[in-house]
Structure formats: structure tokens, C-alpha cells
N, C-alpha and C positions, 0 to 999 in steps of 0.2 A: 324216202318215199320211192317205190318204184315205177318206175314210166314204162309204160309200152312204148313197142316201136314203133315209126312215123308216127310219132308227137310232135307238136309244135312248142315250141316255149318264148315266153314272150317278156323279156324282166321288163320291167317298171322300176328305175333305183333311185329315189328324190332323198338325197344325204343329205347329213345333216350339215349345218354349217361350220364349215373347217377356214383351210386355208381361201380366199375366196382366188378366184384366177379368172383367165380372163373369157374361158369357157363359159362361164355364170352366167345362166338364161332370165333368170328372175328369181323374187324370195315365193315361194308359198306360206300365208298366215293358219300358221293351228293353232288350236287351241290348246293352251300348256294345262290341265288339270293338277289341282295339288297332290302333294305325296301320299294321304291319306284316302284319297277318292278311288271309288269301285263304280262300276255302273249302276251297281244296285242300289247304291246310297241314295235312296231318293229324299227322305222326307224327314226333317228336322224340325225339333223345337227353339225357340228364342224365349228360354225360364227369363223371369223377372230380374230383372239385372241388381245389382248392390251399388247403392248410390254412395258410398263411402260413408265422409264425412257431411253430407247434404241432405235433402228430402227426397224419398221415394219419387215426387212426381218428376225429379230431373231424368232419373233413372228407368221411367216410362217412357220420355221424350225419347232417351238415347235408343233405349231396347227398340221402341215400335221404327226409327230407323233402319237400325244394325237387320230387322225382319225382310224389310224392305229389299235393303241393299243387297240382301241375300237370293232375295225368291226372282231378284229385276229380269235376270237373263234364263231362267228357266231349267236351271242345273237341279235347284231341288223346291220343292214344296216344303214350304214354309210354316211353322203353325206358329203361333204366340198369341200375345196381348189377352184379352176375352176369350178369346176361341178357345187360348190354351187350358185358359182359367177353368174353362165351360168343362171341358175334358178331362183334367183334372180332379175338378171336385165330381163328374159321374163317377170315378173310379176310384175314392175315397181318398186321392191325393194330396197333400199339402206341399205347394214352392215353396218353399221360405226364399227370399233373398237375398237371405246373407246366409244361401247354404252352399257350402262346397261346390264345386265343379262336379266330383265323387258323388256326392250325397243326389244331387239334382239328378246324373241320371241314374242313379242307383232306384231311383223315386219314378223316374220315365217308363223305368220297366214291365212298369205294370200296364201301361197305358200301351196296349198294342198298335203296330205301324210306327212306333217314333223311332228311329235307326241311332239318333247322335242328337246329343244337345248342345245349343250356345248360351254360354254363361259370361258375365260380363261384370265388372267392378269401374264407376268411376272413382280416378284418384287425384284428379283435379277440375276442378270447375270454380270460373271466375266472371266477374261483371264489372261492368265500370267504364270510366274511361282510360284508353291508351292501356287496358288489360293486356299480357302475351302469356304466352305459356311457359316463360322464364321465373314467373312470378309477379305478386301483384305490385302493382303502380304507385302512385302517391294518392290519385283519386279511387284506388281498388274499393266496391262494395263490396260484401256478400252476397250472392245471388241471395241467400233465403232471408234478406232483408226486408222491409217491410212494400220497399217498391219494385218487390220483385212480379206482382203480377200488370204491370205498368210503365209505362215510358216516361222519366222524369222530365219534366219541363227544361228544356236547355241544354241536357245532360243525356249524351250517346249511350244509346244501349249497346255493348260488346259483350262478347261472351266469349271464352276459352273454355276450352274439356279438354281433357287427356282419360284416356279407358284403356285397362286391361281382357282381353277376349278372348275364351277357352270354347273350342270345337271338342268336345268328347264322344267317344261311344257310348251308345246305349246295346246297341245288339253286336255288336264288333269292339274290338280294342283297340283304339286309337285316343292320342290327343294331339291337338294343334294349337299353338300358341299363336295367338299374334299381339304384342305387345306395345305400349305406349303410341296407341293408335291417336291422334289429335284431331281438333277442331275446333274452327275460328269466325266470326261472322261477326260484324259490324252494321249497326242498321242512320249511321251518322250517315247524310250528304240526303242529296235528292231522290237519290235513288229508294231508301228505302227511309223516309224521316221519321215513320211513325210505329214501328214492327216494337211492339212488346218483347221485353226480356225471354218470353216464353219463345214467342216467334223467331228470336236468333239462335237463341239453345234447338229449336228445329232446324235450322239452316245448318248450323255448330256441326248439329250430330249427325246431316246428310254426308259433310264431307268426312268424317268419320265412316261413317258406313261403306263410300267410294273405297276407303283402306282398306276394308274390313273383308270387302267383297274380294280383292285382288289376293289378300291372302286365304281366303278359304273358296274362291269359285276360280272357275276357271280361266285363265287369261291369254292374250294374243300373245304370238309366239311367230318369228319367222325362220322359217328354214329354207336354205338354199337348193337350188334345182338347176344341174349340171346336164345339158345335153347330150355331148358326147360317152357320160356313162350310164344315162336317163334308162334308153330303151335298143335293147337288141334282141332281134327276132332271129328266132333259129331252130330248125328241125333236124332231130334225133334221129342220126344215119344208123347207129348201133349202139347197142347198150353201153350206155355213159358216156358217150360221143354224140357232139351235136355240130351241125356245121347253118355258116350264115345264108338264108335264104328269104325270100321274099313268096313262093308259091306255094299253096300247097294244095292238096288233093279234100273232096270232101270228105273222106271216111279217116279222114288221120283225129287224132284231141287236139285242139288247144290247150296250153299250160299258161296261164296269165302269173307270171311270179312278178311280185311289186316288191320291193325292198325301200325300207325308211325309217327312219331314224328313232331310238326309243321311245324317245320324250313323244311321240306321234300316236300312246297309245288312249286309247278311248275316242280317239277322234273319230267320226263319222265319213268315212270312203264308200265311194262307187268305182265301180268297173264296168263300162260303156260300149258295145259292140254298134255301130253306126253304119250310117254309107260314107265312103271317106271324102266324100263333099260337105259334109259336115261341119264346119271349119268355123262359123261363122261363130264371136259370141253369144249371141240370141240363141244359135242352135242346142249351146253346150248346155247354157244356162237352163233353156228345156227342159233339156235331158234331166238333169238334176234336178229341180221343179219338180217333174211326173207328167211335164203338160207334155209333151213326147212320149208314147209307149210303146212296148215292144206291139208289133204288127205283122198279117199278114197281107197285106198290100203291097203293091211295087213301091220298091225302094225310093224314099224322098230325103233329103238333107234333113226329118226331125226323125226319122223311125230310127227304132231301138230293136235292132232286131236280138242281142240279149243281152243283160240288166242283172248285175251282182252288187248288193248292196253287203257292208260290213263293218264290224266296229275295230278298231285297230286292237289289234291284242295288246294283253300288258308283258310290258318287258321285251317286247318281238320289234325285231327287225326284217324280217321278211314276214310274205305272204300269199302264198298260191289259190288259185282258182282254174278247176279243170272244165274247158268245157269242149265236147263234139262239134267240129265244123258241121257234120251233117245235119246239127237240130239250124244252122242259119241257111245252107245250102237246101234245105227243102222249102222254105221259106220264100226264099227269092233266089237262087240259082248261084250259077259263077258270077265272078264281080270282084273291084276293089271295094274291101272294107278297113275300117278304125280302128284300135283297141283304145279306149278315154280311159282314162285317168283322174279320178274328181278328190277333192279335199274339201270338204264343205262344199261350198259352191264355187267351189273353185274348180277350173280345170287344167291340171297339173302337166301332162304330156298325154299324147298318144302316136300308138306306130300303126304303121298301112301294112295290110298283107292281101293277097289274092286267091281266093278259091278256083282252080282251076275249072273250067266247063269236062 
């Protein structure tokens, strides 16, 4: 990249977690995205799951779950149950569920907007009392017994499942395993004395889903943020020579360069220009919000005098942002300002510099 002369540059470096020392200012929490995820992956089917050995309605309880668990935090849009049904047969489609993982979305493809399907098999499912997922008990029932849409008298409803669940492409080539996902619910004691068979196979399949989500949605992640190699400001005395400074003039660029750690892509970053009184958390949190904007009024601890939002590239560890002191210096004049640093809603570092009068 070539820089003009009297530029500013500004790193931003939140590494990732190494050796920890005693530098160590705090973790910042990102979001890990799985290995298969793009941005654009937005919207998923939940096909009819394969109840194994059991009845199809176990394998509706579990699927309208696993939907659930998927769509909770907002990564993707979800279709299933009815809906998918509904769509489906517009478009002359037939799920089977006990077809392929292959087969299902080879079938999706027809149905535009659906990017990836989840396909799902249960391979055990039990009732009874003192049931686990090692295998059945001495009082093991069959859930598809005849008291299975009921609570026997005296006698605890448990439920065990174990599920196999495939993430595929429909418009992209991907697949993702996640395998002998479990789930367990008891409805003995006070707490829940009278929850039908069905009702625990609900419960069952939520904490299932909880698995399910952690391997195909995105999870909390911490990564460490070192001070001393966080942020150094410096202006470009001569081509490819920079030296440390704090002032600068209005007609010079700004270079905001952030560097961090790979696992950090797709995550949602801002870059924050402020009055550097801004300090406060309420202030930052603002800023992030939107309830803070960029302004042309005299400068107050919420104004944003400029505002770079972006999504972390994939694979990158750094990332520049150029911008003109003179679009902030016409604005409101000479003065100490901020450079923020945001990770979700978080705010990660920022360095002070001064636009000379």
C-alpha cells in the first residue's frame, strides 16, 4: 500500500492469546464463527429429521428444537417444520426422512434462498425410570409404548436421546458434523411431577439443541489485549520511515491500522474518532448503539466526529482505515481527539492525538 507523505498511522494490535504476561490489560469476548461459515450464509433449512428406530413424532419434537437452537441468536434464518413443508410441496418437492443428507439438499435446490440444510438421525431414545444414556435400566420402557402419550401413575417420566446432525451445502460445498449430540430430562420430584413423556422428550431435545448450536452457530471466544503493543501513533517523516508522535497538522491522512488475530474474522468492528474526553463507559457504549453521531456541533464527550464500521476479513490479521484529518478539523477545529477501538460492544483500546491550530 503506498502512503503519502505526512501521514499519520495509527496500529490498533489486540493479539491473540499467547503466552499471557504481566502486561495483560484484559480478554476481549469475539465471536468464534464455525469453519464452514461466510457472511452470506444466511438461511437454512431444518429437513425432517430420521427417527431411527422410533416414531416420526419423536423426530419432530427433536427437529422443531435443533430449528430453534439454531435461529436463537440471529446468525441465520431458520425455515423448518410447516413452513418448510409449505415450500416444499409449492415447488413439487418431497423430504423424505430417511433421505440422505446428499439427497435432502440435492432436493433444497430447487427451492430458492435455501443456502445449507440440517439433517438429523436419532440413534437412541429411551424412557423409564433411572434411564441414562449408557443404556436401558431394569425399569427401561419403550418410549413408543402404549404410555407414552402420558404420565404413569407412581412412575417418573425420563427421557434419554442421543442424535447424529449434518450441516450440508445446498448452494456452496460444505459439510459439518456434529455428532452424538445427547439429551436428558427427568420430570420426577416437585419440580416438575406431572410433565408427560412428550414434555420431557421437549426438554430432552432443548439441551440437544444448546449442543447443537455451539457447533454450527457462532460462539464466545476470548482473546487477549496487551497494552504496551495495543497502540502506537506515528507520523511518516519519509517514504517508509515513520517516527513517534503525538501532533499533527490538519492537511496530513490519518492511517487507522488495527491488527488481530484470525479467529477474529467475521466479527463486527468499529473505528471511533471522539473528543478524547470521552472515556466514560456510557460514552463508548453510545458510540456503538448509534445513540452518539457523527456531528457538526461543538465537540461534547458523545460526538462522533468520524465513524468506520466493518466486518473482520476472513483469514486477515490486520486492517487499515485511511482517513483526512481535515474532514474532522473543519468540523470542530484544533483539539485533543480519540481513535476507539470497538469489538461488538465492546471497547477494545484507543490512542489520543492532537490536530494542531
Amino acid at each position: 500500500m503506498r502512503i503519502a507523505p505526512q501521514s499519520l498511522t495509527v496500529l490498533l494490535a489486540a493479539l491473540a492469546v499467547g503466552g499471557c504476561t504481566a502486561d495483560m490489560r484484559d480478554t476481549v469476548v469475539i465471536a468464534h464463527f464455525p469453519p464452514f461459515y461466510t457472511p452470506d450464509l444466511k438461511t437454512i433449512a431444518v429437513a425432517p429429521f430420521d427417527p431411527g428406530s422410533g416414531d416420526p413424532r419423536s423426530a419432530d419434537i427433536v427437529a422443531a428444537a435443533a430449528a430453534q437452537a439454531l435461529a436463537e441468536d440471529g446468525t441465520y434464518t431458520v425455515i423448518g417444520g410447516l413452513r418448510l413443508e409449505r415450500m416444499a410441496r409449492s415447488h413439487g418437492v418431497e423430504l423424505g426422512r430417511y433421505d440422505s443428507p446428499q439427497v435432502i439438499a440435492g432436493k433444497l435446490k430447487q427451492i430458492p434462498g435455501i443456502q445449507a440444510a440440517v439433517v438429523g438421525k436419532i440413534t437412541q431414545l429411551t424412557t423409564g425410570n433411572n434411564v441414562n444414556l449408557g443404556g436401558a435400566s431394569s425399569s427401561f420402557n419403550e418410549i413408543w409404548d402404549n404410555n407414552y402419550t402420558g404420565r404413569q401413575k407412581g412412575v417418573a417420566n425420563k427421557v434419554a436421546l442421543k442424535a447424529d446432525v449434518v450441516m450440508i451445502g445446498v448452494d456452496r460445498p460444505f459439510t459439518a458434523h456434529a455428532r452424538a449430540l445427547t439429551g436428558e430430562f427427568a420430570s420426577a420430584g416437585v419440580d416438575h411431577p406431572e410433565m408427560s413423556v412428550d414434555q420431557c422428550l421437549g426438554e430432552a431435545a432443548k439441551s440437544m439443541g444448546g449442543q447443537l448450536a455451539q457447533r454450527f452457530v457462532a460462539k464466545s471466544e476470548k482473546v487477549a489485549v496487551y497494552f504496551n503493543r495495543t497502540l502506537t501513533v506515528e507520523a511518516q517523516t519519509s517514504p517508509g520511515k515513520t517516527a513517534a508522535a503525538r501532533y499533527f497538522n490538519a492537511d496530513q491522512e490519518m492511517i487507522v491500522q488495527v491488527r488481530l488475530p484470525a479467529q477474529c474474522q467475521y466479527n463486527r468492528m468499529r473505528l471511533a474518532v471522539t473528543a478524547s474526553s470521552a472515556r466514560e463507559a456510557g460514552d463508548f457504549a453510545a458510540v456503538f448503539n448509534g445513540t452518539a453521531m457523527p456531528t457538526s456541533q461543538p465537540a461534547t464527550t458523545l460526538a462522533v466526529w468520524a465513524l468506520h464500521e466493518f466486518t473482520w476479513p476472513e483469514n486477515a490479521t490486520t486492517y487499515t482505515w485511511r482517513l483526512p484529518l481535515k474532514s474532522i478539523a473543519a468540523k470542530t477545529g484544533a483539539g485533543w481527539y480519540a481513535v476507539n477501538l470497538y469489538c461488538s460492544n465492546q471497547h477494545v483500546t484507543s490512542a489520543t492525538f492532537k490536530i494542531n491550530k
